[in-house]
N, C-alpha and C positions, 0 to 999 in steps of 0.2 A: 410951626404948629402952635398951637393955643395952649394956654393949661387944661382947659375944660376936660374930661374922660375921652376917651376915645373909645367909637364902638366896637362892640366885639368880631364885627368883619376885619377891620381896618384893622385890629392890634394882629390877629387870624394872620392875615394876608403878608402883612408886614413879618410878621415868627416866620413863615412859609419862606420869606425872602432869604433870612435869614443863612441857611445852607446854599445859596448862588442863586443864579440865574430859574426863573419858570416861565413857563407859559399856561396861560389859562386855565386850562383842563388841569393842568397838575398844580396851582395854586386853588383850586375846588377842590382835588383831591387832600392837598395839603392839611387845607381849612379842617376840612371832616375828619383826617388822620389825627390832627393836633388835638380838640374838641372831644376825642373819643366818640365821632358818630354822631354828636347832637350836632353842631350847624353846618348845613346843606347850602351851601350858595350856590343860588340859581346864577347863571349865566348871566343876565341884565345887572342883578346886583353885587358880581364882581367886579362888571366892567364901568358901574356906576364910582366902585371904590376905586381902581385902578386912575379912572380918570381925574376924580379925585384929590388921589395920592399926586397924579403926575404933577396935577397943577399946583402942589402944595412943594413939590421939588424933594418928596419923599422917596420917588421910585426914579427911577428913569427906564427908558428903552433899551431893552439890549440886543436886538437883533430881529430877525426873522428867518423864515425857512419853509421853504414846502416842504409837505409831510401827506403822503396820498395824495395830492393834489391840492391842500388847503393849506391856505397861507397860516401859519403859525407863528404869534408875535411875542419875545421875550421882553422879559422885565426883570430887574436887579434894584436892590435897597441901596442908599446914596447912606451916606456918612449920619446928614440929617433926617433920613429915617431910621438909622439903628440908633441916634439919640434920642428923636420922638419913642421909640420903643422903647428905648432904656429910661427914661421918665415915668412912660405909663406904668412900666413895672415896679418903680419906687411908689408908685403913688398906689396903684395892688398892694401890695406889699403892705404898704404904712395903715392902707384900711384893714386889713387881714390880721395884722400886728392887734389893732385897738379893737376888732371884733371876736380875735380868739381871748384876748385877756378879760374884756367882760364877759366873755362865754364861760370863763374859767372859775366864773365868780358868780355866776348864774345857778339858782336853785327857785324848784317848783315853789308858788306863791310870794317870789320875793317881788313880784310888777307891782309897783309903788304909783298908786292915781293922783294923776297930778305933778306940778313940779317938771323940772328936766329930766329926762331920760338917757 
């Protein structure tokens, strides 16, 4: 995986994986449980990330199973997707780190025009 961010389905999906093996419907589920309720992954753009992931050798396949008569297919996180996730979180983290300590040092009228910020 790249350095670039990763977006927030993709880090979602990838946390989801995290506790073993999902399938779809409970990596949707996951996503909205993790998020607390704000992101709702549609159907199309889970399996836009899952495919994604697969090609990037982040997830792999882990099985399948009828379930009521529908084919239901799992997926598990590879080595190289719990380290692309463990990056993305150093790299959270490191912005978090440098956005609360100028937050800390933040007071009304101090925005200075001009110059860096």
């Amino acid at each position: 995986m790249s350095t670039t961010e990763m977006r927030e389905p993709t880090m979602l999906v990838l946390t989801a994986l995290v506790g073993g093996r999902k399938h779809g419907y409970a990596l949707i589920g996951g996503a909205s449980e993790l998020s607390g309720g704000r992101v709702q992954l549609k159907v199309g753009t889970l399996y836009a990330v899952l495919d994604r992931l697969l090609d990037q050798g982040l997830v792999r396949t882990a099985g399948e199973e009828v379930v009521d008569g529908r084919l239901r297919r799992y997926f598990e996180l590879t080595e190289d997707g719990a380290r692309a996730l463990a990056a993305e979180v150093r790299r959270l983290e490191a912005n978090a780190t440098v956005a609360r300590a100028r937050l800390s040092t933040w007071r009304p009228g101090t925005i200075q025009m001009g110059g860096a910020s």
